[in-house]
N, C-alpha and C positions, 0 to 999 in steps of 0.2 A: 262461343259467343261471349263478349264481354260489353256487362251489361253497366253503366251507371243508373242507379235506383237513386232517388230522392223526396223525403216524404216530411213537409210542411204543416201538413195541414190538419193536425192536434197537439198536444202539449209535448212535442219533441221535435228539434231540428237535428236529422239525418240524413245520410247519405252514404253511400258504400258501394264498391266495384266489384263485380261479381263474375266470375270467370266459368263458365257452363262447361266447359269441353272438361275442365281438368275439377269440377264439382266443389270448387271452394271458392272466399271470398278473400280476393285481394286484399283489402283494405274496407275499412267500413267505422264511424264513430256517429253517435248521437252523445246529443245533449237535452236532457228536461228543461220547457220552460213552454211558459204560458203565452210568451209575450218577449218580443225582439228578435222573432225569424228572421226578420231582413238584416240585423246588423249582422247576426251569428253565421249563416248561410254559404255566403261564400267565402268567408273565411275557413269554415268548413271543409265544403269543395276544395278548395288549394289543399286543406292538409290529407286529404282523403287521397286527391288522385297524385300526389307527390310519395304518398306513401306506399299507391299501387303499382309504383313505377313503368307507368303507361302515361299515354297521352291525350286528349281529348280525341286526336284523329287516331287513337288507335281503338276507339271502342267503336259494337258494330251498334249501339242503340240506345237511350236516353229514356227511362223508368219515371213515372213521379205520379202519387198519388192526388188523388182528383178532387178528394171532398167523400160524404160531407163530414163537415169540421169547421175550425176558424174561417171564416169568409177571410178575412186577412193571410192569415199564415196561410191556409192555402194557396191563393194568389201569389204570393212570392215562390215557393217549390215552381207552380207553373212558368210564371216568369224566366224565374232560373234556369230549369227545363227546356222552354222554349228556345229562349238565348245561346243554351251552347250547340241544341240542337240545331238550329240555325247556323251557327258559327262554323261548327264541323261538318255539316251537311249530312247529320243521321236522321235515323227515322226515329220517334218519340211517340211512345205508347202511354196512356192514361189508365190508374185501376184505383179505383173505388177502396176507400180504408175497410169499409165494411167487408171485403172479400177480402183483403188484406188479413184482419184479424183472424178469419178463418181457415186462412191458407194452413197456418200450421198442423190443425186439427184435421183438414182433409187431407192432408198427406199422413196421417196413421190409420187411411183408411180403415177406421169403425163406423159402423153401420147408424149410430146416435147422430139425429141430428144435430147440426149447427146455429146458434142462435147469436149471430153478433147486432150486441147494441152498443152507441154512443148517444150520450149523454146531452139532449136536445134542449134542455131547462126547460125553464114551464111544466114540471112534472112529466114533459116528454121525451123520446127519445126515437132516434135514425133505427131501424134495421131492418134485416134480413137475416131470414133462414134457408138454409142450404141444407140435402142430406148426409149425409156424413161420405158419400161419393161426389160431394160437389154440386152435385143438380140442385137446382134455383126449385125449395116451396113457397117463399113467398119471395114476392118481390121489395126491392129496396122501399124506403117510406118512411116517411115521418108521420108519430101518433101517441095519446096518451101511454102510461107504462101497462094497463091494464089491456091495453090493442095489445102491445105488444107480449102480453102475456099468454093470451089468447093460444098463440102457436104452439103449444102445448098440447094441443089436440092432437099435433103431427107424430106427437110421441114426446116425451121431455127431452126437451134438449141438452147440451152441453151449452155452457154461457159466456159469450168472451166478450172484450171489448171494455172500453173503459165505464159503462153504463152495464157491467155483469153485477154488480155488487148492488146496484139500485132495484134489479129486477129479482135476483135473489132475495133481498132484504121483504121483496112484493108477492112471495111466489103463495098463490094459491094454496091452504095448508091440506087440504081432498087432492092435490093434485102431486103424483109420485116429482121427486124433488130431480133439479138437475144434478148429473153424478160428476160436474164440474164447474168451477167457475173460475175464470182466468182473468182478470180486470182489470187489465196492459193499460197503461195511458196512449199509447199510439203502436201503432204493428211496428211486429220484427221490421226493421231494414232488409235484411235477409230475403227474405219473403216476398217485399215488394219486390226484389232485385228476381227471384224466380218467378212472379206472376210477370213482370216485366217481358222475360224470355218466352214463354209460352204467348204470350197476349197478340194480337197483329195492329199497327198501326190505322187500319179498314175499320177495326172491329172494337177497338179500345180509343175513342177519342182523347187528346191532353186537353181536355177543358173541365174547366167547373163542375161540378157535381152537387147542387146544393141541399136539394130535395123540398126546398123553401126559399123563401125570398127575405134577403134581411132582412132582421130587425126595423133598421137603423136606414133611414134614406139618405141620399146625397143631399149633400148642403147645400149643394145650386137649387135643388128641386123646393125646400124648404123655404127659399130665399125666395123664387117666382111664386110660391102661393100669397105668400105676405105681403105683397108689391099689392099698393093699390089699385085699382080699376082706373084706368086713361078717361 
């Protein structure tokens, strides 16, 4: 299966083609940035899938992570996603960065749970814990760092995600310490491009993931409260 992964939606735009039969990756580049998904993006894509020497109609499926993250930069991966999914007529699966990050750690099948957090401001932060075989113990959520510290009862986790070093820096000093901490700014590509493979289209929507509602509301909506009364 040859998979296009594309993942927006925290401080790196990437993307990378990934070939499941023969267990390597075509092609594949990121870049770190906070800010300018959309110009970086498909500029990207062109140099990624010219590099994998494939076609868009020669892949069988379109990867792209969902959130949460940038409300922005996510929405663009989707977009993009969307669009060539469309254009080729594949099928396009959606996965959670949160499982992203953990992907790596549950492919060395050890039995230590998994604690991925990102970095929610406001002293808070996105996650989920997984056990070190994958199975969901808490569900995805946004909550202070001290919620999320919580999970520690399930046994001390292992810590990833770009919000590992915030919970680290919190961890409870009574409570035995995580014997990792990995604090990636955005998941392997790679990664995405294997959960992509296993995921199904049914069961993995391409949409939003936010776990919250922005910030920040639309400026039509700001504009109708202001509007005086008729």
């Amino acid at each position: 299966m040859l998979i296009l992964a594309i993942d927006t939606a925290l401080d790196a735009c990437a993307a990378a083609v990934l070939d499941t039969g023969a267990n390597r990756l075509l092609a594949g580049e990121s870049q770190s940035m906070q800010r300018g998904h959309a110009e970086a993006l498909m500029p990207l894509l062109g140099r990624v899938m010219q590099s994998s020497g494939i076609g868009f109609a020669d892949l069988d499926r379109i990867a792209v992570t969902t959130g949460p993250g940038s409300f922005t930069g996510l929405r663009v991966g989707l977009s993009a996603a969307r669009g060539i999914a469309l254009a080729a007529d594949k099928p396009i699966v959606g996965l959670t960065t949160l499982s992203a990050f953990a992907a790596p750690l549950v492919s060395e099948r050890d039995d230590t749970p998994i604690l991925s957090a990102i970095d929610a401001r406001h002293d808070q932060v996105y996650y989920q814990l997984v056990s070190g075989n994958g199975t969901r113990l808490v569900s995805p959520r946004v909550g202070p760092i001290g919620e999320a510290l919580e999970t520690a009862r399930h046994g001390a986790p292992r810590l990833v995600g770009n919000a590992a070093g915030l919970l680290a820096a919190r961890w409870p000093a009574l409570t035995p310490p995580a014997p990792l901490i990995d604090p990636q700014p955005a998941p392997d590509i790679f990664w995405v491009a294997w959960l992509g493979a296993a995921a199904t289209p049914e069961a993995a929507p391409a949409r939003p993931f936010y776990l919250r509602a922005p910030d920040a509301r639309p400026q039509a909506d700001a504009l109708a409260r202001a509007q005086p009364a008729a």
